[in-house]
C-alpha positions as CSV (number, residue, x, y, z in Angstrom):
1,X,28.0,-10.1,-33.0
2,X,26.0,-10.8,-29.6
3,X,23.8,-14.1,-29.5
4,X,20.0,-13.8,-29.9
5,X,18.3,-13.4,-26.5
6,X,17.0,-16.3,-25.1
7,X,13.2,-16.6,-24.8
8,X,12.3,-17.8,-22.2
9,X,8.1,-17.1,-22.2
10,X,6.6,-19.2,-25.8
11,X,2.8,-19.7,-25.8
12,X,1.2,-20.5,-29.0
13,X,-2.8,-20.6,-29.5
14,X,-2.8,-19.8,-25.7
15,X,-6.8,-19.5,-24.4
16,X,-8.5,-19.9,-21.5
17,X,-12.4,-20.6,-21.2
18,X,-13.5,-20.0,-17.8
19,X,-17.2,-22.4,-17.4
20,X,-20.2,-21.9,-14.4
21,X,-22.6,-24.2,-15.2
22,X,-23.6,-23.9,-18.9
23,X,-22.0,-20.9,-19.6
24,X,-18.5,-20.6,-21.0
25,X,-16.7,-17.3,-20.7
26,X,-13.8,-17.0,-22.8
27,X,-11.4,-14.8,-21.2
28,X,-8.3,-15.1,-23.8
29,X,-8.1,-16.3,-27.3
30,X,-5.2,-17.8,-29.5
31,X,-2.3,-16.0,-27.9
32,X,0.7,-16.5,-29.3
33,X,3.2,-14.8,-27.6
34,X,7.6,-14.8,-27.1
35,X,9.3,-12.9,-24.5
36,X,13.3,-13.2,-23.7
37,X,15.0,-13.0,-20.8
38,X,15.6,-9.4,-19.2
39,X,12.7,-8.1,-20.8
40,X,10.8,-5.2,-19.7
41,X,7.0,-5.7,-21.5
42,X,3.9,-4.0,-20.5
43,X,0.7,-5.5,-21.0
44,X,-1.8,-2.5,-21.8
45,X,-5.7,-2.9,-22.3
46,X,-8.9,-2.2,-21.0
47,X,-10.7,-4.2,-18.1
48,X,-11.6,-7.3,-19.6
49,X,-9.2,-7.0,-22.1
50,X,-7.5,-10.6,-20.8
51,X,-4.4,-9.0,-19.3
52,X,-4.8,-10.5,-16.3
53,X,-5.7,-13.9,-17.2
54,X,-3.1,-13.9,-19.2
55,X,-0.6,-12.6,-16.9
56,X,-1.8,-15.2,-14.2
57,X,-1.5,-18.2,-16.6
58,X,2.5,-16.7,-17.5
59,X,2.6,-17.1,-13.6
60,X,1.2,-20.7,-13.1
61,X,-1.3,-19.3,-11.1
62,X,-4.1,-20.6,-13.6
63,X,-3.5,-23.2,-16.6
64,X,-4.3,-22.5,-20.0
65,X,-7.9,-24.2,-21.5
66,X,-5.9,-24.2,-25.2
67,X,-2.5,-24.1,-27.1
68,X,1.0,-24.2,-25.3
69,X,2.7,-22.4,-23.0
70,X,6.5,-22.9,-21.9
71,X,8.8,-21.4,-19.6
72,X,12.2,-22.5,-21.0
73,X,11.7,-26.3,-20.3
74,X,9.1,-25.8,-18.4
75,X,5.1,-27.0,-20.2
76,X,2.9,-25.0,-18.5
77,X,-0.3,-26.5,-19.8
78,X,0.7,-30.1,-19.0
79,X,2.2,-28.7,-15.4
80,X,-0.1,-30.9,-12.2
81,X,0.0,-28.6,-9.3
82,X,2.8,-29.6,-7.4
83,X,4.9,-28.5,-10.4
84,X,3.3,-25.2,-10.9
85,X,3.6,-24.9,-7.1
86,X,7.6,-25.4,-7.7
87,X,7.3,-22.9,-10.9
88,X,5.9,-20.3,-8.6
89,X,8.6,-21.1,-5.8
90,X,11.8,-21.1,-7.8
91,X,11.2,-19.0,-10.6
92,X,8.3,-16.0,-10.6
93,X,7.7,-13.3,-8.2
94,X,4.4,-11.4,-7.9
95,X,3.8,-7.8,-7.3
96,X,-0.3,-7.1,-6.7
97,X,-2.3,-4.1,-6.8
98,X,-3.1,-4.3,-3.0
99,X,-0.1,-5.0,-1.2
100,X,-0.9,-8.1,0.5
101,X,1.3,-7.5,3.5
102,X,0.7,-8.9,6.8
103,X,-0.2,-6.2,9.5
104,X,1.3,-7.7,12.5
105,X,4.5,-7.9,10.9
106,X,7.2,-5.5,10.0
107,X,8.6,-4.6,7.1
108,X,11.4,-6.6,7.6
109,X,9.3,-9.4,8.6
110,X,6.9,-9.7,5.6
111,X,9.9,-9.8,3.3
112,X,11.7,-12.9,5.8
113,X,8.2,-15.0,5.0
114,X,9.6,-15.8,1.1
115,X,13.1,-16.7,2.3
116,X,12.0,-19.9,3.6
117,X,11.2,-21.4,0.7
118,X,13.3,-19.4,-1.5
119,X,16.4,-21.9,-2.5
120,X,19.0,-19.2,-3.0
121,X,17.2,-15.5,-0.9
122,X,19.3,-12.6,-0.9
123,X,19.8,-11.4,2.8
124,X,16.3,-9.1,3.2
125,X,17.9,-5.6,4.3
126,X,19.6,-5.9,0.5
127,X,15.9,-6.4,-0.7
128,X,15.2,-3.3,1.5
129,X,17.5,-1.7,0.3
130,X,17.0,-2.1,-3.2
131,X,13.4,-0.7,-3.0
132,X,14.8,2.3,-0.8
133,X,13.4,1.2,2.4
134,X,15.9,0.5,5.3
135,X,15.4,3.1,7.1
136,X,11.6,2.0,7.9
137,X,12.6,-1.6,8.3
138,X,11.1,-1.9,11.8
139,X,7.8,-0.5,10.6
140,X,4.5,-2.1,10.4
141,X,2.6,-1.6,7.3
142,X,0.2,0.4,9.2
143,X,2.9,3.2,9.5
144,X,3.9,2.8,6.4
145,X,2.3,4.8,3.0
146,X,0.8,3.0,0.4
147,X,3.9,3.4,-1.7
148,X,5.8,2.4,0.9
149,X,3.6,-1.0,1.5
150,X,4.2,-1.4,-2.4
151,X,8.1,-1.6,-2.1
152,X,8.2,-3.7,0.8
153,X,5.8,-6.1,-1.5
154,X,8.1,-5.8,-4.1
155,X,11.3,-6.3,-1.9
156,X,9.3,-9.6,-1.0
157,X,8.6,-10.1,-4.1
158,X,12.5,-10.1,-5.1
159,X,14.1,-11.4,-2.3
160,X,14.3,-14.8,-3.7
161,X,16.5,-13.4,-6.7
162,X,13.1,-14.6,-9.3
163,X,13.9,-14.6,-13.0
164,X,10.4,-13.3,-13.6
165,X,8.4,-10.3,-12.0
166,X,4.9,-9.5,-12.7
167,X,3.1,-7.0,-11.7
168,X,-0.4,-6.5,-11.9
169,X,-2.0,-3.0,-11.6
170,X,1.3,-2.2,-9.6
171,X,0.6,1.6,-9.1
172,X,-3.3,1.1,-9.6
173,X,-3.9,1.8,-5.5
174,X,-1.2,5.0,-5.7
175,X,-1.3,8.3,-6.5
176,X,0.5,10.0,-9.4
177,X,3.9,10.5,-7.8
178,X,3.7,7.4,-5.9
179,X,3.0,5.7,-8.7
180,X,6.0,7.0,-10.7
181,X,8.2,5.9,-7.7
182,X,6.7,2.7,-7.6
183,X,7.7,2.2,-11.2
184,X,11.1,3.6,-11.1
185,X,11.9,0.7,-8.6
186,X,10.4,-1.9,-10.9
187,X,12.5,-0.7,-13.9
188,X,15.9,-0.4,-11.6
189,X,15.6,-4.2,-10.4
190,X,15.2,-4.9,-14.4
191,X,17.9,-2.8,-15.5
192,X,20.4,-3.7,-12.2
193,X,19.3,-7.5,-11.5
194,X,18.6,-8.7,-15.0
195,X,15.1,-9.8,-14.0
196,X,12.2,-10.5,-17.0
197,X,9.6,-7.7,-16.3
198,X,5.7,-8.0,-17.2
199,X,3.6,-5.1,-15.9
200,X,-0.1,-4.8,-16.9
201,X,-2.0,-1.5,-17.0
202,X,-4.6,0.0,-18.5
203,X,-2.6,3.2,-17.9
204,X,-1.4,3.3,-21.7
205,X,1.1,6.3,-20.5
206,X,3.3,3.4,-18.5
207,X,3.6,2.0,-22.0
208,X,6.8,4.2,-22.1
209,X,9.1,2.3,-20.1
210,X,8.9,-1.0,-21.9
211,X,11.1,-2.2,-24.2
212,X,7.5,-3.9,-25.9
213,X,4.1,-3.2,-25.2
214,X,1.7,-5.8,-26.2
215,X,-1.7,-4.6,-26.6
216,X,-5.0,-6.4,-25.5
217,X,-8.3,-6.1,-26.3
218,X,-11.3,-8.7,-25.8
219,X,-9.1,-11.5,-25.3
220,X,-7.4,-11.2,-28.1
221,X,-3.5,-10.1,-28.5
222,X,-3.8,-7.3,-31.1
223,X,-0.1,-6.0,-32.0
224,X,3.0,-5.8,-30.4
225,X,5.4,-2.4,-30.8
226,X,8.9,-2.2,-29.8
227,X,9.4,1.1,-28.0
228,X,12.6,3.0,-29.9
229,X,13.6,3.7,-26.8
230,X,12.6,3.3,-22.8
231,X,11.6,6.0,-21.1
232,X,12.7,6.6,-17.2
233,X,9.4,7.4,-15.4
234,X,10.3,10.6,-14.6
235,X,9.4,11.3,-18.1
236,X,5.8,9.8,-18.0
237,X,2.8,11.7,-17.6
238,X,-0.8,11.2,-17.6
């Protein structure tokens, strides 16, 4: 009989109250929330539903206002900045909507940036690889397609070997069969690398490909369904 997965994601009563002035919008309200490790979870609602808020607080990039959050031993709510800076550094990698590359580099380039401060980088033309890209290593992003710019931001965004990815919007800039691409490579580095996978959409058709999909909607986290079984994106349509 296997072990129970670790979790490695536990956030109880999580919220977050952004304040200008006098006024107080509340963006998420008393999450409470378990992921495990190797998870693929999609994060599906509306805009304004709190997916990203909550996805950017998973990723230290904003602290909670209530409730816990922890990454394995991790406190996430109690974390200064340097720490979260570390959390960032060692643990998470991010995949954007826009790709975020820079244009005077190559491809192979803006995937070397993370290896300095990655502890353990696999060598980049394995990241390249992985994302189906050597053969336009040499390229700048301005000859490349916008699904192209995409895998080289998530070949940067894996080449430190993170235990997280998340991806925000991932294929929201791409066309249908871009997209599909685009997610096909996401699943593979979750299936072949073991990597914890959070995508958020508002594309509930994605929802297919996750083990979970935890549903949004004004801040609130309304249900969570296990998928019977994950869909490869060929199957998808919408």
């Amino acid at each position: 009989m296997s072990a129970d997965p670790l979790t490695v994601f536990h956030a109880r009563g999580l919220g977050k109250t952004y304040r200008a002035g006098d006024v107080a919008v509340v963006a998420l309200r008393d999450v409470d929330l378990d992921i495990v490790a190797g998870e693929f979870m999609v994060l599906l609602g509306p805009s304004g539903s709190g997916k990203s808020t909550l996805l950017n607080i998973l990723g230290g990039l904003e602290v909670a206002s209530t409730g816990s959050l922890t990454y394995l031993d991790h406190d996430l709510v109690a974390a200064n900045d340097d720490q979260l800076t570390r959390y960032r550094r060692d643990h998470v990698g991010f995949v954007f909507q826009f790709y975020n590359l820079i244009p005077s580099l190559t491809a192979y380039e803006n995937v070397a940036l993370v290896t300095d401060i990655a502890a353990n980088p696999m060598p980049i033309d394995d990241a390249l690889e992985r994302v189906a890209l050597s053969a336009r290593r040499d390229h700048f992003p301005s000859q490349l397609s916008g699904g192209e710019q995409q895998r080289v931001a998530i070949a940067r965004a894996i080449v430190k070997r993170p235990e997280v990815l998340l991806c925000d919007e991932p294929t929201g800039a791409l066309d249908y069969a871009t997209g599909k691409l685009v997610l096909d490579v996401i699943a593979r580095i979750n299936r072949e690398l073991g990597t914890t996978v959070l995508v958020i959409t508002h594309n509930a058709a994605i929802a297919g490909m996750a083990d979970r999909v935890a549903y949004l909607a004004d801040g609130r986290l309304q249900k969570i369904e296990r998928n019977a079984r994950r869909m490869a994106s060929t199957e998808l349509s919408w």
